[in-house]
Biopython code that builds the backbone (N, CA, C, O; Angstrom):
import numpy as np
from Bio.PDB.StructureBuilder import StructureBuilder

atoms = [
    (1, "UNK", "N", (-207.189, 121.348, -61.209)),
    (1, "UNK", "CA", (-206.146, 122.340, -61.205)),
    (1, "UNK", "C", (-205.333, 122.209, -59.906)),
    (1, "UNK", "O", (-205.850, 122.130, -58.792)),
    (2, "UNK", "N", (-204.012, 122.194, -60.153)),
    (2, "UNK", "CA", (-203.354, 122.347, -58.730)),
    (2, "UNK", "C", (-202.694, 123.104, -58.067)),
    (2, "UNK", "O", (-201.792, 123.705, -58.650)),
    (3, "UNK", "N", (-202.891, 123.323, -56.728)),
    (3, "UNK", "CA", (-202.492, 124.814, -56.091)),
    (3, "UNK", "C", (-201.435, 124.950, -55.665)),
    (3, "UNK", "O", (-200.757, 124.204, -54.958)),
    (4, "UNK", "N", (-201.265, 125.794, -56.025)),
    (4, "UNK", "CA", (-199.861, 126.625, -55.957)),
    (4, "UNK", "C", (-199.727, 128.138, -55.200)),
    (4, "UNK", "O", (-200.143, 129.245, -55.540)),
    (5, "UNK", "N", (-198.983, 127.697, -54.061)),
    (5, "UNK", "CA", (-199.235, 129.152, -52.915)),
    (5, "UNK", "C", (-198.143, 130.375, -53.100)),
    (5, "UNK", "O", (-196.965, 130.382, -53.457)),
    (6, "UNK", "N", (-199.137, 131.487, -52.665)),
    (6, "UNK", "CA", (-198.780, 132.692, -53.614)),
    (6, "UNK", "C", (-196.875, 133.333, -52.745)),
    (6, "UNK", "O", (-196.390, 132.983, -51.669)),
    (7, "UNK", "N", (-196.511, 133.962, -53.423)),
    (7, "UNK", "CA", (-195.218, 134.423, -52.170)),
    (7, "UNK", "C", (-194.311, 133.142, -51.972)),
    (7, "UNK", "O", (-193.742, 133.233, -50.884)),
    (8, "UNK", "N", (-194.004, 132.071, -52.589)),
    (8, "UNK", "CA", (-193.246, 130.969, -52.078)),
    (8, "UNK", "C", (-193.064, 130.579, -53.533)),
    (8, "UNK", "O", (-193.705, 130.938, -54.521)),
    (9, "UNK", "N", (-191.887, 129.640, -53.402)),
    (9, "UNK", "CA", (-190.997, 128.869, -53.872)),
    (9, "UNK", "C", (-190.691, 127.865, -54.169)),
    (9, "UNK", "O", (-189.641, 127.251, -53.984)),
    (10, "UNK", "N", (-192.453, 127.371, -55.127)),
    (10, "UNK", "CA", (-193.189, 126.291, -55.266)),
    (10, "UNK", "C", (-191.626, 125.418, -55.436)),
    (10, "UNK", "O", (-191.326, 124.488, -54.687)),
    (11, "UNK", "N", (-190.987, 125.774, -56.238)),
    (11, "UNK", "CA", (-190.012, 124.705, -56.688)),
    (11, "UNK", "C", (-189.351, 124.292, -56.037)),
    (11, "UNK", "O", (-189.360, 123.094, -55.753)),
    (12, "UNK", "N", (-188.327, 125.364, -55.443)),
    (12, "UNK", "CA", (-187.295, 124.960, -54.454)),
    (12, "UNK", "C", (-188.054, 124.257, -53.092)),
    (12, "UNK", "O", (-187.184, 123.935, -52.283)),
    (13, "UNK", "N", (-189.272, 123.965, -52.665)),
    (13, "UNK", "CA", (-190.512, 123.566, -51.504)),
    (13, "UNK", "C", (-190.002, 122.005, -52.450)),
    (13, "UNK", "O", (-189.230, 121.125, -52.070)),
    (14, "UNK", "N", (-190.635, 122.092, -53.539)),
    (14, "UNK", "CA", (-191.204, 120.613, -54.006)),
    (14, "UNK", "C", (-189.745, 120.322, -53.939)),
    (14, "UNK", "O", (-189.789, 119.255, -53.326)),
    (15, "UNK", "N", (-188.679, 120.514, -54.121)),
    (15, "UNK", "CA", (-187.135, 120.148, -54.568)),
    (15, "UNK", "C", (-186.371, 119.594, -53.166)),
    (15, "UNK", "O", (-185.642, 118.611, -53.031)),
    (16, "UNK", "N", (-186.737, 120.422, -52.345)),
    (16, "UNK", "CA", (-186.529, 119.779, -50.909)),
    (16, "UNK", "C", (-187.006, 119.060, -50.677)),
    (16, "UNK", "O", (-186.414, 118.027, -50.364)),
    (17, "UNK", "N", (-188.474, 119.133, -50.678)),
    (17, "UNK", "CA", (-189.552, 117.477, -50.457)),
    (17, "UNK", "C", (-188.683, 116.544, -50.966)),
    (17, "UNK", "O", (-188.093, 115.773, -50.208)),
    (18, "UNK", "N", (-188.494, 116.513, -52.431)),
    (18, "UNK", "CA", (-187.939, 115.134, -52.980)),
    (18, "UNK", "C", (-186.537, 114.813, -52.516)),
    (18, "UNK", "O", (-186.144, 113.662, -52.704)),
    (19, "UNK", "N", (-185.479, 115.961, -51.750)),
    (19, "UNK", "CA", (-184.156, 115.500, -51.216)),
    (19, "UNK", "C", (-184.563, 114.919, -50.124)),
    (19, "UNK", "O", (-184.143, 113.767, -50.009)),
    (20, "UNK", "N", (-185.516, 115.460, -48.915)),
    (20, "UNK", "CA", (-186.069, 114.553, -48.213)),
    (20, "UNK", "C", (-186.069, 113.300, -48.144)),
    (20, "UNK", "O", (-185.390, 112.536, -47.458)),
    (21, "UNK", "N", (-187.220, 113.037, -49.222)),
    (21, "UNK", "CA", (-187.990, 111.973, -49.364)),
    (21, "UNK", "C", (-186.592, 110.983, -49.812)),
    (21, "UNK", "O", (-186.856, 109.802, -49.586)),
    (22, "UNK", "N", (-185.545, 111.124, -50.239)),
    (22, "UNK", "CA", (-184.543, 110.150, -51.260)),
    (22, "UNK", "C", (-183.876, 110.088, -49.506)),
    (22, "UNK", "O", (-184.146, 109.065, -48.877)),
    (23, "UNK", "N", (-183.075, 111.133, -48.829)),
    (23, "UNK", "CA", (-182.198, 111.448, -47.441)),
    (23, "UNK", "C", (-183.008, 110.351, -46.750)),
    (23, "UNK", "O", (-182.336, 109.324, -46.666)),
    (24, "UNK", "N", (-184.841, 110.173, -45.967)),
    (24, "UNK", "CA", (-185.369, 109.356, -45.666)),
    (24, "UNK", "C", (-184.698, 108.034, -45.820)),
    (24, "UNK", "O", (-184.086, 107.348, -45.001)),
    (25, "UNK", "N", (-185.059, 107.797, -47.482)),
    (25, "UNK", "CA", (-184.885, 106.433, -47.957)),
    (25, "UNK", "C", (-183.749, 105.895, -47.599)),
    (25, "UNK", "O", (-183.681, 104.783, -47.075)),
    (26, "UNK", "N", (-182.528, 106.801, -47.904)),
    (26, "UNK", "CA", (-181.062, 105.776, -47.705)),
    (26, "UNK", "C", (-181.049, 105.830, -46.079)),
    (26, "UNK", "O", (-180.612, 104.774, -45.621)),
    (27, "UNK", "N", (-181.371, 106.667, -45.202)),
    (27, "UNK", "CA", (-181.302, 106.374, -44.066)),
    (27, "UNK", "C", (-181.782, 105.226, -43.779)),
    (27, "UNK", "O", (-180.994, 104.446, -43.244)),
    (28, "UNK", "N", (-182.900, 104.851, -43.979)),
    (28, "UNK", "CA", (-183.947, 103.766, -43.616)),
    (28, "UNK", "C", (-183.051, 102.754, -44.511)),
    (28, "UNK", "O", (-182.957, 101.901, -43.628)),
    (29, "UNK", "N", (-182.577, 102.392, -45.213)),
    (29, "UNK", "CA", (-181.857, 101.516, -46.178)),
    (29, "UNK", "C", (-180.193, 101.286, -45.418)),
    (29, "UNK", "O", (-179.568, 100.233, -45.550)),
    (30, "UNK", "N", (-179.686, 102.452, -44.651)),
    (30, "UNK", "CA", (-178.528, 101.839, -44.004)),
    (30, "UNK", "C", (-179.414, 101.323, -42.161)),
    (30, "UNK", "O", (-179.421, 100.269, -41.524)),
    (31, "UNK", "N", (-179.710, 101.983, -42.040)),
    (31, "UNK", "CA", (-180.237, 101.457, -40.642)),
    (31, "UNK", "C", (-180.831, 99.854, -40.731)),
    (31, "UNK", "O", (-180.613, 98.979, -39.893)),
    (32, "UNK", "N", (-181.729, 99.697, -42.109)),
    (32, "UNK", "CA", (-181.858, 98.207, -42.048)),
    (32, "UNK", "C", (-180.609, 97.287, -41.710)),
    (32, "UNK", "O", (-180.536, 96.535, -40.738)),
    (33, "UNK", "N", (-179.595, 97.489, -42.730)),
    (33, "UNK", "CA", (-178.037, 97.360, -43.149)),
    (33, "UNK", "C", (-177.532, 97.008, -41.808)),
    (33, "UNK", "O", (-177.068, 95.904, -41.525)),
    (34, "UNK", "N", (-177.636, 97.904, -41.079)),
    (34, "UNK", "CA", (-176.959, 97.618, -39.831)),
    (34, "UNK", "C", (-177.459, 96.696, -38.717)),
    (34, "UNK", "O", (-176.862, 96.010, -37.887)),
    (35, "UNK", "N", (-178.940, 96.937, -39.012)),
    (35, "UNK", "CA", (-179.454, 96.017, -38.121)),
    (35, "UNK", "C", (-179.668, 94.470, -38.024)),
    (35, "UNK", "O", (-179.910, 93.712, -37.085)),
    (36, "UNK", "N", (-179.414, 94.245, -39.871)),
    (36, "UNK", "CA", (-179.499, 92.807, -40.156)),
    (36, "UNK", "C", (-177.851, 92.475, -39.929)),
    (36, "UNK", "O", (-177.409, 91.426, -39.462)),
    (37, "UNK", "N", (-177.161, 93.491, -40.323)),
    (37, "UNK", "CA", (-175.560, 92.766, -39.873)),
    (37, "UNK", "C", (-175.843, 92.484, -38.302)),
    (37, "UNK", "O", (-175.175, 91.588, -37.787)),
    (38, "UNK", "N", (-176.534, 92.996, -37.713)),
    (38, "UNK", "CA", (-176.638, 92.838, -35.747)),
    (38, "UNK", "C", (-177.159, 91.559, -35.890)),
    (38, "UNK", "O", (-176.323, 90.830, -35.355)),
    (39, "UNK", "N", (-177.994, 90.931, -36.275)),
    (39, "UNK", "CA", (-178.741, 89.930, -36.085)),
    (39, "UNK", "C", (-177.970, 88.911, -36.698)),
    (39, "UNK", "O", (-177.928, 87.801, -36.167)),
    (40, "UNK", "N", (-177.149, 89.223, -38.098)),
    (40, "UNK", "CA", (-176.368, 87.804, -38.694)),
    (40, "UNK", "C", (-175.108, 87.552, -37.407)),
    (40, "UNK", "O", (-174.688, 86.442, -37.081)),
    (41, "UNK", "N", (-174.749, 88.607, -36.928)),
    (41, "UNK", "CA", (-173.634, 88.128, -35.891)),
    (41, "UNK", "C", (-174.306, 87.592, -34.691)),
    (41, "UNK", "O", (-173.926, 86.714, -33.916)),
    (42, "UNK", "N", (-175.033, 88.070, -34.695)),
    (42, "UNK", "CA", (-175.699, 87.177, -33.348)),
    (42, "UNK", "C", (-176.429, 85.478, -33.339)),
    (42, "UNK", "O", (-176.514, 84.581, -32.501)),
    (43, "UNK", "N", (-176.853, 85.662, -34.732)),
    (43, "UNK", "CA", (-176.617, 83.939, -35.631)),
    (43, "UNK", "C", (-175.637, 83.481, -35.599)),
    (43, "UNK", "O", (-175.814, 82.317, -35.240)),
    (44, "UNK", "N", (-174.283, 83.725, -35.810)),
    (44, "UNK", "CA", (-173.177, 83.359, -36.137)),
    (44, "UNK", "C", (-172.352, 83.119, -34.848)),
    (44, "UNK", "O", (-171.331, 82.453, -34.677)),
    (45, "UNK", "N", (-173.201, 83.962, -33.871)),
    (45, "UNK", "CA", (-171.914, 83.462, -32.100)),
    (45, "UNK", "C", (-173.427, 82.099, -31.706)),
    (45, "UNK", "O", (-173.232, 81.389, -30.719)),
    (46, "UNK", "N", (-174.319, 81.951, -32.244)),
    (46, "UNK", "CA", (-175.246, 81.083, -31.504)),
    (46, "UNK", "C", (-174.607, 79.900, -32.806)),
    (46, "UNK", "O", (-173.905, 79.125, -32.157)),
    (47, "UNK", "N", (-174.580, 79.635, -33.715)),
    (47, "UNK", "CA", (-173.883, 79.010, -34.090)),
    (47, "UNK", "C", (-172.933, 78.462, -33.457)),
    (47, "UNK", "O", (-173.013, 77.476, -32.725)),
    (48, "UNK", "N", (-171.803, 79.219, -33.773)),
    (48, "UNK", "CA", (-170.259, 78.688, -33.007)),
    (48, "UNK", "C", (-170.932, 77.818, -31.630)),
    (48, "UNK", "O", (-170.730, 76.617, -31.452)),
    (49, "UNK", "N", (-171.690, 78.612, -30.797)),
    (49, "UNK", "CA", (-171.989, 77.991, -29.186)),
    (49, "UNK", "C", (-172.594, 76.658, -29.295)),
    (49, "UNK", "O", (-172.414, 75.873, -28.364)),
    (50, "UNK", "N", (-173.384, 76.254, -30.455)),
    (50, "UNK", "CA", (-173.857, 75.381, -31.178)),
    (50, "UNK", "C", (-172.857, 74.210, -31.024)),
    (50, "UNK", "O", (-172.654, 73.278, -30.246)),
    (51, "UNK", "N", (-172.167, 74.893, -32.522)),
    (51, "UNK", "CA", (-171.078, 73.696, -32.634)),
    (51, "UNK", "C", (-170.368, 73.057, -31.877)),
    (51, "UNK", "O", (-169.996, 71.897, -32.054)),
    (52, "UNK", "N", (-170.046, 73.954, -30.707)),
    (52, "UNK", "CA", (-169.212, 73.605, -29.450)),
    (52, "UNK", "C", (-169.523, 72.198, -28.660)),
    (52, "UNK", "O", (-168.795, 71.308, -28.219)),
    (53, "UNK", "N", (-171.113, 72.437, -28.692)),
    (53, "UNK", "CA", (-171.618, 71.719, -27.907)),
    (53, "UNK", "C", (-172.087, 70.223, -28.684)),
    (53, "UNK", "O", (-172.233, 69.126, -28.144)),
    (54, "UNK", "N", (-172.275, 70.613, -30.221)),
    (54, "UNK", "CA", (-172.228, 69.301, -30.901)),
    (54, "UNK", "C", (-171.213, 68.404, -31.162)),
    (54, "UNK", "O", (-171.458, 67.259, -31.542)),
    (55, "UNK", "N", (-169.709, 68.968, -30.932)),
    (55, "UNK", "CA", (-168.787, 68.197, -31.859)),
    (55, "UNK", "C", (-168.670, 66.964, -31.035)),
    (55, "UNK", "O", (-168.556, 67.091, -29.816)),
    (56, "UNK", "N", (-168.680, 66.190, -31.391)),
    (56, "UNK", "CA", (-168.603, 64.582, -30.623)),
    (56, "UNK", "C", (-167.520, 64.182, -30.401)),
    (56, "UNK", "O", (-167.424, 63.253, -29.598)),
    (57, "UNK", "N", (-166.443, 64.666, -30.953)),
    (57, "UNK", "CA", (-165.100, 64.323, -30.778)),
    (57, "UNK", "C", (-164.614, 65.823, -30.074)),
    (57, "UNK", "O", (-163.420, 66.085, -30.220)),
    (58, "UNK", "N", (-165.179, 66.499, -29.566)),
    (58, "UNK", "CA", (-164.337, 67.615, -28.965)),
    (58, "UNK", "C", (-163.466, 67.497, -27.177)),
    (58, "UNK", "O", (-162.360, 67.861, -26.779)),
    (59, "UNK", "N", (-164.509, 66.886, -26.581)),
    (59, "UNK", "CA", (-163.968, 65.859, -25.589)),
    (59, "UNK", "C", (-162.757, 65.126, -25.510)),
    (59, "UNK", "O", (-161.710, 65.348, -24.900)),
    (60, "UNK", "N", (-163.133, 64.176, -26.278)),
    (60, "UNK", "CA", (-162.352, 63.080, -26.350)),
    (60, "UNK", "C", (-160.677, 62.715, -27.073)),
    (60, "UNK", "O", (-160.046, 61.668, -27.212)),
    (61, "UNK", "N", (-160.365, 64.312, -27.450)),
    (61, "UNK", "CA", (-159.496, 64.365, -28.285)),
    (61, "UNK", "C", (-158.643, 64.007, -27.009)),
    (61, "UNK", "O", (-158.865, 64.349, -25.847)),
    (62, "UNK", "N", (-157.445, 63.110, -27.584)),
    (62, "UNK", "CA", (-156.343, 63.158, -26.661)),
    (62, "UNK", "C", (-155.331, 63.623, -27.088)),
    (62, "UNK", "O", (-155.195, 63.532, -28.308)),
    (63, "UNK", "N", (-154.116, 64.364, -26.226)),
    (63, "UNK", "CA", (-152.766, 64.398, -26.228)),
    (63, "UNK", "C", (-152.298, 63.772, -27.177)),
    (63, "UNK", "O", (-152.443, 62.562, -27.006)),
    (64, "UNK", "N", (-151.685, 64.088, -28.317)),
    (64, "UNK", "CA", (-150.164, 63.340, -29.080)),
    (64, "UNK", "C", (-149.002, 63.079, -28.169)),
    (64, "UNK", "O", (-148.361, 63.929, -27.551)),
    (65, "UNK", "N", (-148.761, 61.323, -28.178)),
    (65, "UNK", "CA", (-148.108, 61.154, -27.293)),
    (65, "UNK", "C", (-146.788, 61.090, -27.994)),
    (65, "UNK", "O", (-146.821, 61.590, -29.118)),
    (66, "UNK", "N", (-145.551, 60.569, -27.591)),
    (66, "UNK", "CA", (-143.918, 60.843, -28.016)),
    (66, "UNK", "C", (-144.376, 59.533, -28.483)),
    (66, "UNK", "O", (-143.178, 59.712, -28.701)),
    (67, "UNK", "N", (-144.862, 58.363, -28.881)),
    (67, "UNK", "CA", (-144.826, 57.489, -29.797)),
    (67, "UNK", "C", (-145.665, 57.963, -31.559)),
    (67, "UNK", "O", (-145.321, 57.480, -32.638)),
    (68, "UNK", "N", (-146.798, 59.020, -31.340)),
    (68, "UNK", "CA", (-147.447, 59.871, -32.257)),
    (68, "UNK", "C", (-146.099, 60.878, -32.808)),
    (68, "UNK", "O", (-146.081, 61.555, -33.835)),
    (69, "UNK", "N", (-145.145, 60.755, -31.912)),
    (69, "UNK", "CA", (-144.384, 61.575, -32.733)),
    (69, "UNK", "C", (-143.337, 61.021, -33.407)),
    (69, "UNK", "O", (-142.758, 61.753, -34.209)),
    (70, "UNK", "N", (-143.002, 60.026, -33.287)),
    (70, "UNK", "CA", (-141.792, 59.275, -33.427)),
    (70, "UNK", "C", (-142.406, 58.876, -34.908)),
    (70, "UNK", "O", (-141.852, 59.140, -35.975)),
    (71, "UNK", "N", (-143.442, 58.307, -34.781)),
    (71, "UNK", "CA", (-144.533, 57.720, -35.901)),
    (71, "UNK", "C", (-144.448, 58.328, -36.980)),
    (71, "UNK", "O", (-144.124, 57.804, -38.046)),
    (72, "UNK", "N", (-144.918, 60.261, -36.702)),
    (72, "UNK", "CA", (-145.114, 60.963, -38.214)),
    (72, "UNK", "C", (-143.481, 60.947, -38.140)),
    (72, "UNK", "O", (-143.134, 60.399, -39.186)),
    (73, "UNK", "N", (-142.303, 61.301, -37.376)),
    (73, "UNK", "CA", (-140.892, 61.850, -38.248)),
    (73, "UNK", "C", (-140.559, 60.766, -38.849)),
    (73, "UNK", "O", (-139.609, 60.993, -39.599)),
    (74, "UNK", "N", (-140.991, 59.372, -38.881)),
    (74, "UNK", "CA", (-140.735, 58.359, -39.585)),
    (74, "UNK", "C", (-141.254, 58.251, -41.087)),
    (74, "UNK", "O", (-140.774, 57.874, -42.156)),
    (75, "UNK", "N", (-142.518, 58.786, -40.626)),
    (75, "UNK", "CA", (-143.054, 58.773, -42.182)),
    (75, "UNK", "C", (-142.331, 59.968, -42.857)),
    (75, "UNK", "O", (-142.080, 59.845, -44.056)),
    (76, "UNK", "N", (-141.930, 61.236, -42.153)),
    (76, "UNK", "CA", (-141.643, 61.932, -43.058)),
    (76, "UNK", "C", (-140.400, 62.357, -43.320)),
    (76, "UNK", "O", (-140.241, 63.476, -43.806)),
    (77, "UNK", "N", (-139.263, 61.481, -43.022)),
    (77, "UNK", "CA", (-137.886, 60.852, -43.078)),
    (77, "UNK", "C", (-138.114, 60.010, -44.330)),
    (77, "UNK", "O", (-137.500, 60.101, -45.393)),
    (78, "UNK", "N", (-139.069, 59.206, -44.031)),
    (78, "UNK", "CA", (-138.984, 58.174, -45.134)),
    (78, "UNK", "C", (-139.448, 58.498, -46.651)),
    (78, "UNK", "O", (-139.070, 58.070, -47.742)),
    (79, "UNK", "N", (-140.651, 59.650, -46.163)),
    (79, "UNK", "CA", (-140.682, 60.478, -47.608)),
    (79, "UNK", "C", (-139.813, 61.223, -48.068)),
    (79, "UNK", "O", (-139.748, 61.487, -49.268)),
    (80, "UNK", "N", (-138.701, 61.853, -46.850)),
    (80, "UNK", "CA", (-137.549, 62.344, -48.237)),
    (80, "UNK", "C", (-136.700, 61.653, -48.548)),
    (80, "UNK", "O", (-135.985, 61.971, -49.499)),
    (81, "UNK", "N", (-136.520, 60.620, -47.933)),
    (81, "UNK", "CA", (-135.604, 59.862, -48.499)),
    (81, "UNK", "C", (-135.988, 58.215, -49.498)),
    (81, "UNK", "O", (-135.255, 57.278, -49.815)),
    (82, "UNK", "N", (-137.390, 58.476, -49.726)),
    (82, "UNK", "CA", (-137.585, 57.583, -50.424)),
    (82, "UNK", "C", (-137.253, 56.399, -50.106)),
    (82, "UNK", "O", (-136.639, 55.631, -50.847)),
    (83, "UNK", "N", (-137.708, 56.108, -48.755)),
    (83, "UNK", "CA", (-137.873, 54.496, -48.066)),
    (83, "UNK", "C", (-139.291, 54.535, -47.557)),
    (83, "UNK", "O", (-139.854, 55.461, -46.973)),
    (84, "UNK", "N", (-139.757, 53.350, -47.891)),
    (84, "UNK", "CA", (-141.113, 52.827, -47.292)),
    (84, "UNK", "C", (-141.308, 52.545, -45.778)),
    (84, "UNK", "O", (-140.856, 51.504, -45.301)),
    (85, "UNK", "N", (-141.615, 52.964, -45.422)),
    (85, "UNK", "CA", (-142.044, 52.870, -43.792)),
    (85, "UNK", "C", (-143.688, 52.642, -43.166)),
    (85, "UNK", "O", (-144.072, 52.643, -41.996)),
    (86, "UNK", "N", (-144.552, 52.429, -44.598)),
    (86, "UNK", "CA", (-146.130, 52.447, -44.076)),
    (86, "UNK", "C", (-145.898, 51.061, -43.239)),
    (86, "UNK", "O", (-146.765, 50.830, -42.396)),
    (87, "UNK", "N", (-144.995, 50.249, -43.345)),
    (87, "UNK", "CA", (-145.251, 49.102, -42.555)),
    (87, "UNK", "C", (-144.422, 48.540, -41.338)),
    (87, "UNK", "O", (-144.388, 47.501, -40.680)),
    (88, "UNK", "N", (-143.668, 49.941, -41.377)),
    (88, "UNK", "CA", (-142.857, 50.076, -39.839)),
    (88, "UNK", "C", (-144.240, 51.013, -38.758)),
    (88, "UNK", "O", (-144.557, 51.008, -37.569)),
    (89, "UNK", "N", (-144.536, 51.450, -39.535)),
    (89, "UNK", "CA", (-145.523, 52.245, -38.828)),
    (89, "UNK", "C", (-146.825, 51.425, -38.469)),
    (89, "UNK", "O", (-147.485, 51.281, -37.440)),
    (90, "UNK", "N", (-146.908, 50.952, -39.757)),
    (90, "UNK", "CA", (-148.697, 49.872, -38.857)),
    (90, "UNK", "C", (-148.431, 48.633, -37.912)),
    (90, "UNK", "O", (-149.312, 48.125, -37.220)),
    (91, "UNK", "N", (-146.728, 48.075, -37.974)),
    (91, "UNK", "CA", (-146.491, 47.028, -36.820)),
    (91, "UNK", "C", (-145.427, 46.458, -36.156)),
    (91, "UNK", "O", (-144.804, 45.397, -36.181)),
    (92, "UNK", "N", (-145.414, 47.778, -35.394)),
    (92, "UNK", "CA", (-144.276, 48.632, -34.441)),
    (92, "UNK", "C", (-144.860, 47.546, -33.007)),
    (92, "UNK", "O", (-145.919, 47.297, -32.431)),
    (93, "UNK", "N", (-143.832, 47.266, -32.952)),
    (93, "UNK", "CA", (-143.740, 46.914, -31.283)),
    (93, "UNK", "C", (-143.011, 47.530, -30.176)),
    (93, "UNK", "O", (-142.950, 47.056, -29.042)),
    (94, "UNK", "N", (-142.298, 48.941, -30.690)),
    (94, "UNK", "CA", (-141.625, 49.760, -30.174)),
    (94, "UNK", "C", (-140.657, 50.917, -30.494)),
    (94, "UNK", "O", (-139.499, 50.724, -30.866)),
    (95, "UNK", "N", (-141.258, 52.230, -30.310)),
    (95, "UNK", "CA", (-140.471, 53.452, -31.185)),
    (95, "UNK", "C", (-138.606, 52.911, -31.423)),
    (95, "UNK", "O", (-137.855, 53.272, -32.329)),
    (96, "UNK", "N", (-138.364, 52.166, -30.511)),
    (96, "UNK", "CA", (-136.914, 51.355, -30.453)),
    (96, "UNK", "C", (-136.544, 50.772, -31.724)),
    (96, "UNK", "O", (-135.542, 50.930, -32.422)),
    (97, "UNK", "N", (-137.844, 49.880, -31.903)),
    (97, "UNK", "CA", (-137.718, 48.910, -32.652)),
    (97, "UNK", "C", (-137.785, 49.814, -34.151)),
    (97, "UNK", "O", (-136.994, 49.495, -35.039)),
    (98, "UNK", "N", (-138.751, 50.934, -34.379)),
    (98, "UNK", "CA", (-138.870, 51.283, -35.473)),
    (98, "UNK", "C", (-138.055, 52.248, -36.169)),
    (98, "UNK", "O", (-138.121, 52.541, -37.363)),
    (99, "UNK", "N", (-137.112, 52.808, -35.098)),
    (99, "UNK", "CA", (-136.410, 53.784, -35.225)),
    (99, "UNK", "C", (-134.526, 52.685, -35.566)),
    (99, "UNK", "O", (-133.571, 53.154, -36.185)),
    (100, "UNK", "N", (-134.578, 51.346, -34.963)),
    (100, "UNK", "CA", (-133.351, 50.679, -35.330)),
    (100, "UNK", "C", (-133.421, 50.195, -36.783)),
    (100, "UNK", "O", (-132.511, 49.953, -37.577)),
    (101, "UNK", "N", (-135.291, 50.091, -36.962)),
    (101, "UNK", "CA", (-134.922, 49.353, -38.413)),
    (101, "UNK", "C", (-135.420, 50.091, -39.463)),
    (101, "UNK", "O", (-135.695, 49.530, -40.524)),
    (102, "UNK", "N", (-135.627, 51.686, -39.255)),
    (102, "UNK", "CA", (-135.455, 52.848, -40.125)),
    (102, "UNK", "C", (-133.925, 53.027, -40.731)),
    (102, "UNK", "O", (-133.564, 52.969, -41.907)),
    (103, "UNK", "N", (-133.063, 53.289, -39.406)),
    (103, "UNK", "CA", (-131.551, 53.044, -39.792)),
    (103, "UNK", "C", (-131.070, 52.019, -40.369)),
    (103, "UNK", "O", (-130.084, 52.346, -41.030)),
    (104, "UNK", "N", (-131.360, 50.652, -40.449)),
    (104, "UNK", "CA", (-131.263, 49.854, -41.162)),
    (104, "UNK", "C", (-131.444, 50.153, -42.475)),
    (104, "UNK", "O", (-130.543, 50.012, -43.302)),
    (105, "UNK", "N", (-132.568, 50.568, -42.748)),
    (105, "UNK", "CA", (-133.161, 50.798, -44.343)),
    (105, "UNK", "C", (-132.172, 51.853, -44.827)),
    (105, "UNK", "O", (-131.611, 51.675, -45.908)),
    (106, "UNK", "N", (-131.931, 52.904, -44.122)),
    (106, "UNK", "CA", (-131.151, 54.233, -44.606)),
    (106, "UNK", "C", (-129.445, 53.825, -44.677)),
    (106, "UNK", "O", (-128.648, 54.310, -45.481)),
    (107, "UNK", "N", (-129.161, 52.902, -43.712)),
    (107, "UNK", "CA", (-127.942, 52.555, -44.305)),
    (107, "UNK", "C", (-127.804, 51.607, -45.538)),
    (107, "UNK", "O", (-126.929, 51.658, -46.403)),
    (108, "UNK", "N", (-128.789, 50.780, -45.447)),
    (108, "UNK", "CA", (-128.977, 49.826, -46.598)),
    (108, "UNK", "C", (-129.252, 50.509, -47.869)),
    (108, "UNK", "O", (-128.795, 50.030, -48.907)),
    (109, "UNK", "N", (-129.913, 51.519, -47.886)),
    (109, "UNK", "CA", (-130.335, 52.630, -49.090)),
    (109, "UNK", "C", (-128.970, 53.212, -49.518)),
    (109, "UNK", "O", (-128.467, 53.073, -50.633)),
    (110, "UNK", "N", (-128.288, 54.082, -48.168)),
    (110, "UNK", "CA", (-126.876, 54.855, -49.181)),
    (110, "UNK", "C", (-126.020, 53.871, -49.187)),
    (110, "UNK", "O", (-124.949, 54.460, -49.333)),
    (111, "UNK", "N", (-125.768, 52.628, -49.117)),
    (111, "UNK", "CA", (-124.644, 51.598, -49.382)),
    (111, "UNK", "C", (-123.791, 51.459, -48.345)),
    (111, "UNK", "O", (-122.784, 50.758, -48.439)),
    (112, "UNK", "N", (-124.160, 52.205, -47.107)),
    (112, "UNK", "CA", (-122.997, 52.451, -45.620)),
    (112, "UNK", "C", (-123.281, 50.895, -45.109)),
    (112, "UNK", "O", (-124.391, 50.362, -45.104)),
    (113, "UNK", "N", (-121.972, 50.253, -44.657)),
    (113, "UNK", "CA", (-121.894, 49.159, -43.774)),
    (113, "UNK", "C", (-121.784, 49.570, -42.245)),
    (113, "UNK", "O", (-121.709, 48.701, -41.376)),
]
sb = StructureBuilder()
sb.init_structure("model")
sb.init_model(0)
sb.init_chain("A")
sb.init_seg("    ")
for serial, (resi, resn, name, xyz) in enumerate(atoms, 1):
    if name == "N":
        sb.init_residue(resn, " ", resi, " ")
    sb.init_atom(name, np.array(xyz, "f"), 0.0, 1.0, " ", f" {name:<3s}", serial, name[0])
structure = sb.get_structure()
């Protein structure tokens, strides 16, 4: 048999217990929440510090020099205008040289003497 105390409010007692007991739970269920988001960011900056220190080419990157540039507006001159230039570009002896016989091609292309 189970006891039940006299003068009280067996129900509304047990009814609170169980809002409790649920209030408990989601607390304990966001506090995990928060604490594993603490720990994935703290994975995620030891990471990055990681990578930093692995990239093998992070060093060594150099400067684009004014011949790197001369290089891509050639290629991409030559893509709108539909002249080939992959082989002004692989054997260039001088942005001079590649840039006189780009104009060459482009006058030779619209028919200009």
């Amino acid at each position: 048999m189970n006891y039940k105390a006299k003068n009280v409010d067996t129900d509304k007692a047990l009814e609170h217990i169980e809002w409790s007991r649920k209030y408990q739970d989601k607390m304990e269920r966001l506090e995990n929440a928060k604490t594993q988001k603490y720990y994935e960011g703290i994975r995620k900056g030891l990471d990055i510090a990681e990578g930093i220190f692995e990239c093998s080419n992070f060093e060594k990157k150099e400067e684009p020099t004014y011949a790197d540039g001369v290089l891509d507006f050639v290629y991409e001159l030559g893509k709108e205008l539909d002249i080939p230039t992959q082989d002004l570009r692989d054997n260039f002896s001088s942005v001079d040289d590649i840039c006189a016989e780009l104009a060459k091609r482009i006058k030779d292309d619209s028919g200009v003497s």
